[in-house]
Structure formats: C-alpha cells, structure tokens
N, C-alpha and C positions, 0 to 999 in steps of 0.2 A: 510783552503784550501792551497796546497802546491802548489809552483810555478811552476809546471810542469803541473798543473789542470788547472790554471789560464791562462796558454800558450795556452792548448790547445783549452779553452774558448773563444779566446782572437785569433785563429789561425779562428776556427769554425766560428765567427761572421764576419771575414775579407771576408772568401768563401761567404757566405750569399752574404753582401753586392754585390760582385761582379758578382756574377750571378744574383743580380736582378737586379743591372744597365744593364748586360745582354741581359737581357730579356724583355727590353724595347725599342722599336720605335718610330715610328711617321707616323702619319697621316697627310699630307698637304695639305695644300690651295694653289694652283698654280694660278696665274695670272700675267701681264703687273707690278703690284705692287709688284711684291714680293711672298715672302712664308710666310706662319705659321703654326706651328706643334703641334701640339694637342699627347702628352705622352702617348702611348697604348702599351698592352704586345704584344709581336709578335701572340701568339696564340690569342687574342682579333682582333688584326689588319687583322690577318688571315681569322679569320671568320667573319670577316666586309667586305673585299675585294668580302668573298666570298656572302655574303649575298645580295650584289648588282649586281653581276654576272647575266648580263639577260640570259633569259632562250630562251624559244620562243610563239611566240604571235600570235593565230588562225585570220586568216583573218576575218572575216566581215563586215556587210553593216549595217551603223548607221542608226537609226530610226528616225535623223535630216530631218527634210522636212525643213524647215527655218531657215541657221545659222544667227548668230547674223549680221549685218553690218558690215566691217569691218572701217567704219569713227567710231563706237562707241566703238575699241577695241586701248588700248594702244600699241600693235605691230598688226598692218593690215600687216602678210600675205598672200599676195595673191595664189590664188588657182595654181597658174603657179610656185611658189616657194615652193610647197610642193613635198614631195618625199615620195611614198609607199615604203612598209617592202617586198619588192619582194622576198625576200625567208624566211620570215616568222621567221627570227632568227636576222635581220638586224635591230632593232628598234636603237639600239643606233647610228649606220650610216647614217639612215634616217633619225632620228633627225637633226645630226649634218649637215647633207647635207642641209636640208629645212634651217638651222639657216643661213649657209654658203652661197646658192641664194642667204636669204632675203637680208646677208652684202654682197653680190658679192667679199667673198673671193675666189679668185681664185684659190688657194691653194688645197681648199677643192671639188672647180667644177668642175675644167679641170686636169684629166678626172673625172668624179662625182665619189664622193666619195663611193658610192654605186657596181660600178660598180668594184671597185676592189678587186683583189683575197682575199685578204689581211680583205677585209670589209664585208664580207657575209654572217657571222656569228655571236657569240654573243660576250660582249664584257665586261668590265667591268670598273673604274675608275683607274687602271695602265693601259688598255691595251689602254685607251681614250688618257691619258698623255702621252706617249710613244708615240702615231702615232701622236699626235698635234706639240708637242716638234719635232718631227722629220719632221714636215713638213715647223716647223715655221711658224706656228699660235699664234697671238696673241688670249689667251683664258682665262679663271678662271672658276675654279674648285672647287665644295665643297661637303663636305659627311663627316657621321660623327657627326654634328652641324647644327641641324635645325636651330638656331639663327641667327648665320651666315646664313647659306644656305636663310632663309627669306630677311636677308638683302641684300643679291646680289639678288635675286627675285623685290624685289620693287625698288632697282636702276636701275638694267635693264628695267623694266617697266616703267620706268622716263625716259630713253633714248629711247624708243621704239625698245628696244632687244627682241628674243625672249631668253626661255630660256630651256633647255632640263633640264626634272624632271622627275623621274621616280617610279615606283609604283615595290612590290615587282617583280621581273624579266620581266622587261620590261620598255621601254621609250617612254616618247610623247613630246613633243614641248608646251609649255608654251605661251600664246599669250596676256592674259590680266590676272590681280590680284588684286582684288578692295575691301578690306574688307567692303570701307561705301555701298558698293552695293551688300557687300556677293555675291562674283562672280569672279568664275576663270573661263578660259576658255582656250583650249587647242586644240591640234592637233593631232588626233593617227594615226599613219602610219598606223597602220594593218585595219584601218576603208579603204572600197574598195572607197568610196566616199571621201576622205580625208575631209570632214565635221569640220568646231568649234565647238566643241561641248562644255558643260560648268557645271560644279556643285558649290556648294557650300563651304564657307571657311571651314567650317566642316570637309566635307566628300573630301577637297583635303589632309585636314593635316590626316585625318584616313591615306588617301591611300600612301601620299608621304614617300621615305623612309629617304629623306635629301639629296639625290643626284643631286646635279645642275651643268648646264656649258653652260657657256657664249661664244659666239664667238663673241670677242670685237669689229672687225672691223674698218671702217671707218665712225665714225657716220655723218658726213658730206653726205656719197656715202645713207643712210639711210634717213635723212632728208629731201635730194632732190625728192627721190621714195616719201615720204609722203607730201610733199609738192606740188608735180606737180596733185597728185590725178588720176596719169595714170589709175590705177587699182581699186580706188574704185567704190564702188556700189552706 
C-alpha cells in the first residue's frame, strides 16, 4: 500500500467519524433536577418527536355509570379540576391544565391554559417544553424510556401527582397506578363526562407510548386539598 492509499484511507475514516458525531443528539429529561440525555440520530429523534405528535381525539360519552371513589385513588382529582378537549385537538392542554387546578399552578390557570391561541391545537413534547420553560413552570418530562417514564409514574403517585401519559396521538391524565391491584386509572378529556375510568397494567403498558409530565408544584398547596377532604365523596 503506497502512502498516498493510506492518506486517503486515513483522510475517508476521519470524514466518517465526523459526520456521525454529526448526526447524533439527544433526547432529554427535563425537570427541577436537572437534565439527562439519552444519544439518538437526528432522523431517529425526528421520528420520535414526531410519533408523539398528538393528533386529534373524537369526543365521546364513557359508558362509566360508577367511577371509582376518589378517597380510594392515589391523586383524587376532583371533578371541578378537570378540563375537556374543547376543540378536540387540545388533549395535551387539557391534560396539563387538569394537572395545573389539581397543583393551583397559577401559571398554568390564569388565564386557563386551554383558552389560549397559542393552546388549541395539537402538541408535542418540544412544543410542551417550550411553552412550560417559558412560562416558568416547575415540570419533568419523559419520552423515549418507559423505565424512567414508570419511575417518575410511581413517584408521582407517592406524592399524590397526577401525571399526563399518552397513547399513540393523544393524552389523558393519570390518576392512580397500583400494580398489587392491577389498576390504572385515568382521566380523558374528550370523555364528554370527564369520568375515571380504569384498565389494567397490561393493557395501559400496550397502549402508553412512554410519554409523561409532571407538574411539580407545591406539594404542601396538594396535601392540604387531600387532607381537609373538601371534595371527596
């Protein structure tokens, strides 16, 4: 091999390298704690961002005649703290707004989050970080890693959080997660009843696609609503 073969061997594998650090990103975990990044090619990140992109969600009336109690659920919220999908594209607003009540972030209520231009539509997990980070919301964020995503699921559920999870194009509100009792239980805006309605650990991990988000809050301003029992049944 002549050194001018060798060169250009030697020139070829330098390009390589450098395009495929390139062509590498990150996916982050945003929350009060910090970030962490999980290594993804831009075109993989790409079609992850977009595969979470909600869509829009037909209104309907659940076939709940008796939701669960809310003294038996680990986030009781109440039916005054829920928010419908009012144009039917808004599930991830809705979510975030119901989470927003149940913490009386202000942030998020005054004026409801639903209500603006900005929120009417569909949404995805940049366009979530973006409007939280801009409004100065404490939140966490995960997609991506269902491992993670479970484990901020049952810490929120220790603090009585709720937590938005969402199914391919579309989001609901997370309210209880009890594997010894095989039992989620959830919130869907587009339900015209806004009903808890509840399945199985099974059939939530078929449906979830790994996307969660906490609104952290003031667990104190939380504690007090579940301890006074204003609202339970």
């Amino acid at each position: 091999m002549t050194k001018k073969t060798l060169k250009k061997i030697i020139i070829s594998i330098n390009l390589f390298s450098i395009m495929l650090i390139l062509s590498y990103r990150s996916i982050e975990i945003y929350g009060g704690n910090g970030l962490i990044r999980y290594p993804l090619s831009i075109q993989y990140a790409t079609d992850l961002e977009d595969y979470y992109k909600t869509t829009s969600a037909t209104s309907y009336r659940s076939n709940v005649i008796f939701e669960p109690s809310l003294r038996n659920l680990q986030c009781p919220i109440p039916y005054k703290d829920r928010v419908k999908n009012h144009t039917g594209k808004q599930s991830v607003f809705s979510a975030l707004e119901t989470l927003g009540r149940w913490a009386e972030e202000i942030k998020i209520t005054n004026p409801p989050l639903t209500s603006r231009e900005e929120c009417k539509s569909y949404s995805s997990p940049s366009e979530v970080e973006n409007l939280l980070n801009e409004l100065r919301v404490d939140f966490t964020q995960i997609y991506g890693n269902k491992e993670k995503g479970l484990e901020l699921i049952k810490k929120s559920m220790k603090e009585r959080k709720g937590v938005l999870w969402s199914v391919p194009g579309h989001a609901m509100v997370l309210v209880h997660y009890s594997e010894k009792e095989n039992r989620v239980c959830y919130i869907d805006s587009s339900d015209k009843k806004l009903r808890i309605q509840q399945t199985s650990i099974q059939k939530f991990n078929e449906k979830w696609t790994s996307w969660v988000v906490v609104i952290n809050g003031n667990e104190d301003i939380i504690s007090k609503k579940i301890n006074k029992n204003l609202f339970l049944k």
